[in-house]
Short mmCIF file of the C-alpha atoms (twelve columns), coordinates in Angstrom:
data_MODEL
# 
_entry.id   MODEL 
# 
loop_
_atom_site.group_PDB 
_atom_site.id 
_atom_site.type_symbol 
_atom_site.label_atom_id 
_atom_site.label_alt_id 
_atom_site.label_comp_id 
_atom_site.label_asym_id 
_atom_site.label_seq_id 
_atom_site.Cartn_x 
_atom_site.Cartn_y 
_atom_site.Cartn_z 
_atom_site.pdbx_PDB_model_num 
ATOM 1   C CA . UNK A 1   40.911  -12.856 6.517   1 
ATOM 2   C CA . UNK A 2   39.042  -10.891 3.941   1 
ATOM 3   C CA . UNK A 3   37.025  -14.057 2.765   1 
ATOM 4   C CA . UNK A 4   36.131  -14.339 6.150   1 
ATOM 5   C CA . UNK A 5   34.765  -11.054 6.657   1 
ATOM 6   C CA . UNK A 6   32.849  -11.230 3.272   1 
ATOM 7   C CA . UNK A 7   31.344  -14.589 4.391   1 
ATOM 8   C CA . UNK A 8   30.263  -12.389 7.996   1 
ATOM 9   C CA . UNK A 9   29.092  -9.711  5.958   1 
ATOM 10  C CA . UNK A 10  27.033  -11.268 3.808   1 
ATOM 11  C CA . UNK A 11  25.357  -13.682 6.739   1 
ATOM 12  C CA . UNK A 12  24.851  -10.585 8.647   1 
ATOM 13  C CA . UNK A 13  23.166  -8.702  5.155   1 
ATOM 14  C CA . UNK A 14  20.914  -12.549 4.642   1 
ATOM 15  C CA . UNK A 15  19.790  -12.717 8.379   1 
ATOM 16  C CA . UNK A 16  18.504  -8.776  8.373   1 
ATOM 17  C CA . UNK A 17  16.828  -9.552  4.967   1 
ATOM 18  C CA . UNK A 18  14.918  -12.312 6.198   1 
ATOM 19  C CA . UNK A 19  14.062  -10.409 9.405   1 
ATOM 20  C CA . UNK A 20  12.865  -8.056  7.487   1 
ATOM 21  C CA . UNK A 21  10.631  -10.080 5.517   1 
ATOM 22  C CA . UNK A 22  8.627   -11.914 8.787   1 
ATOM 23  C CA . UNK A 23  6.662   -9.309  9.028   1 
ATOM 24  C CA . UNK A 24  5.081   -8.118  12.098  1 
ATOM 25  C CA . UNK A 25  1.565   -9.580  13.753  1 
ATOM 26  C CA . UNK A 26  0.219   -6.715  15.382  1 
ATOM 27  C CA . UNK A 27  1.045   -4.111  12.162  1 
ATOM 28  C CA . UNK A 28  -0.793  -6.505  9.948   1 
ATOM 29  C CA . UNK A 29  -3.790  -6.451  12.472  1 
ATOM 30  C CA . UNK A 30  -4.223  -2.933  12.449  1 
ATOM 31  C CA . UNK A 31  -3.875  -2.923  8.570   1 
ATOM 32  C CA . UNK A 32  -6.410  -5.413  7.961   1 
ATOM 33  C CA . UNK A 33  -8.792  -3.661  9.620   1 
ATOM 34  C CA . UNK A 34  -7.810  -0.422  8.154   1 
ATOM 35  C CA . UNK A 35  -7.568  -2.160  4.116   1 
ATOM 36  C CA . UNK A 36  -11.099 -3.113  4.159   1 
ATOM 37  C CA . UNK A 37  -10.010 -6.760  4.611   1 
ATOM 38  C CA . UNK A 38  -12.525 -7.649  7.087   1 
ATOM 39  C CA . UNK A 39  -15.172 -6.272  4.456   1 
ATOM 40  C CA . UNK A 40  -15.022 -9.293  2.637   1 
ATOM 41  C CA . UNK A 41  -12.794 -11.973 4.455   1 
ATOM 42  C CA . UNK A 42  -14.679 -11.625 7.804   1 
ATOM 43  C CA . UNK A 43  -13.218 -10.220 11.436  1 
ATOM 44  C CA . UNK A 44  -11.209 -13.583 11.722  1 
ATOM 45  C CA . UNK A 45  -10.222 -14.168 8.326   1 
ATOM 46  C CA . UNK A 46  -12.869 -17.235 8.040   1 
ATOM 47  C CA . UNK A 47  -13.846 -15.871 4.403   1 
ATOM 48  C CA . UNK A 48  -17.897 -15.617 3.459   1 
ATOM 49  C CA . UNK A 49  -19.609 -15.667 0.547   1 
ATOM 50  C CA . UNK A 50  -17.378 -15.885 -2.606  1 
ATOM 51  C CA . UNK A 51  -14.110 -14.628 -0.364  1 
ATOM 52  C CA . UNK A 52  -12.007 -17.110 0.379   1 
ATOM 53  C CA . UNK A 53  -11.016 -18.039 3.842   1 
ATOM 54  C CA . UNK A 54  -7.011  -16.825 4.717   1 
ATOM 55  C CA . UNK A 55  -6.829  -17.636 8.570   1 
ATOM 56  C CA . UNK A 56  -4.018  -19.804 9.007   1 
ATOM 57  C CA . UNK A 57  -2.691  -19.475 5.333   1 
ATOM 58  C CA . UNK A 58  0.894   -19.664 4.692   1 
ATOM 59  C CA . UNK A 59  2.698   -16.497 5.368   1 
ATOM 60  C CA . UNK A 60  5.061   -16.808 2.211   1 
ATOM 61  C CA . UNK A 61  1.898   -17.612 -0.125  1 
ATOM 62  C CA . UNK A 62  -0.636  -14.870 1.220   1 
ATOM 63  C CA . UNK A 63  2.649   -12.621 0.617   1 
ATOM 64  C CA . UNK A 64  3.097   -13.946 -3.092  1 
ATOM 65  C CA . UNK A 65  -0.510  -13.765 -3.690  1 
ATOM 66  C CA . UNK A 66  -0.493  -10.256 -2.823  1 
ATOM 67  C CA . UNK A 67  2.440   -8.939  -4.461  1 
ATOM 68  C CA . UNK A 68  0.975   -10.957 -8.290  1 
ATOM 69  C CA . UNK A 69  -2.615  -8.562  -6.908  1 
ATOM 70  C CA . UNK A 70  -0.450  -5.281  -6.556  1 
ATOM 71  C CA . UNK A 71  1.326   -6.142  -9.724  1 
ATOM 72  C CA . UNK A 72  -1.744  -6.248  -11.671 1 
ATOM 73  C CA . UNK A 73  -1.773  -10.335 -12.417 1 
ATOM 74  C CA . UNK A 74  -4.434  -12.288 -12.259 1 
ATOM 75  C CA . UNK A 75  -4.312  -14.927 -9.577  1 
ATOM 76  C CA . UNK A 76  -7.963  -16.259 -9.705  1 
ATOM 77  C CA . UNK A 77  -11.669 -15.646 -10.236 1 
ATOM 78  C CA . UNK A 78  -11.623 -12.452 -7.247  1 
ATOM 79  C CA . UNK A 79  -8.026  -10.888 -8.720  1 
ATOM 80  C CA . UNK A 80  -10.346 -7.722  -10.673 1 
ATOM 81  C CA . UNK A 81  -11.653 -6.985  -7.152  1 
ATOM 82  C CA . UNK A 82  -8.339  -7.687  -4.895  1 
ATOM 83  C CA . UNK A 83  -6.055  -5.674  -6.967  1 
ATOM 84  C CA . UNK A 84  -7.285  -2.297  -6.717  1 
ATOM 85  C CA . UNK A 85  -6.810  -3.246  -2.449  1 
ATOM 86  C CA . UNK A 86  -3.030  -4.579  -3.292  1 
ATOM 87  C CA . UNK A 87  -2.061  -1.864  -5.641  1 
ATOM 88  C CA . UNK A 88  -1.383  0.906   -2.844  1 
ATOM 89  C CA . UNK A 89  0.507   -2.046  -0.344  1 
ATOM 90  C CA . UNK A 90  4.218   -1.525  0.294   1 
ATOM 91  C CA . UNK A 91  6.236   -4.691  1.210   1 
ATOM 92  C CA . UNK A 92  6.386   -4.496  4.849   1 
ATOM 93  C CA . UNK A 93  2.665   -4.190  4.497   1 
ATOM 94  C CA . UNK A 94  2.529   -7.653  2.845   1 
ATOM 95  C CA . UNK A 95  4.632   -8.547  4.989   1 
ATOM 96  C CA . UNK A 96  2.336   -7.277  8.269   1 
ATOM 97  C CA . UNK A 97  -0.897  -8.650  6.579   1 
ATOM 98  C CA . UNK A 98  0.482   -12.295 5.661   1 
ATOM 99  C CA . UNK A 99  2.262   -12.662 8.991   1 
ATOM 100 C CA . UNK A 100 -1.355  -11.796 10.917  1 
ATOM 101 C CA . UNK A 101 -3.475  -13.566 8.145   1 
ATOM 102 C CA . UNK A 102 -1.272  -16.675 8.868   1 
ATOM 103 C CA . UNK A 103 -1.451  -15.997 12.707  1 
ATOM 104 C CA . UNK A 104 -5.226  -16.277 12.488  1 
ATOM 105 C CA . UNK A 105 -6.834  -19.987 13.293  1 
# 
């Protein structure tokens, strides 16, 4: 019985974890347009000029991404000007911007 409620417990613990980590569309709107996204990736995400398009990216990559910006690392030729925008991002907003960046087409 108390292998049985350790298996519940921890299913319970993994299902709110990854709940936690979708992230939510319409809080990643509003912070894209409050960031400064749209500055440089465009209204839609479509990307101009040297910034890369991230409509329709992967959720769990544009998440990645942004956590290696906020950690300092370099991801690619734009990381010097991304990372000062990542550095002051919690989780659940990575989590908001990659779920709405990936909800873009």
């Amino acid at each position: 019985m108390k292998k049985l409620m350790l298996v519940a417990a921890g299913i319970v613990m993994a299902t709110g974890m990854a709940t936690a980590h979708a992230g939510d569309v319409e809080a990643g709107e509003a912070k894209y347009a409050a960031s400064g996204c749209v500055g440089c990736h465009g209204p839609t995400g479509q990307g101009q000029a040297i910034f890369p398009k991230v409509a329709g990216s992967d959720a769990e990559r544009l998440a990645d991404t942004l956590t290696k910006y906020r950690a300092g690392e370099t991801v690619g030729p734009n990381s010097a000007m991304m990372m000062p925008h990542a550095m002051n991002l919690s989780d659940e907003d990575i989590a908001n911007l990659a779920a709405y960046m990936a909800s873009l087409e």
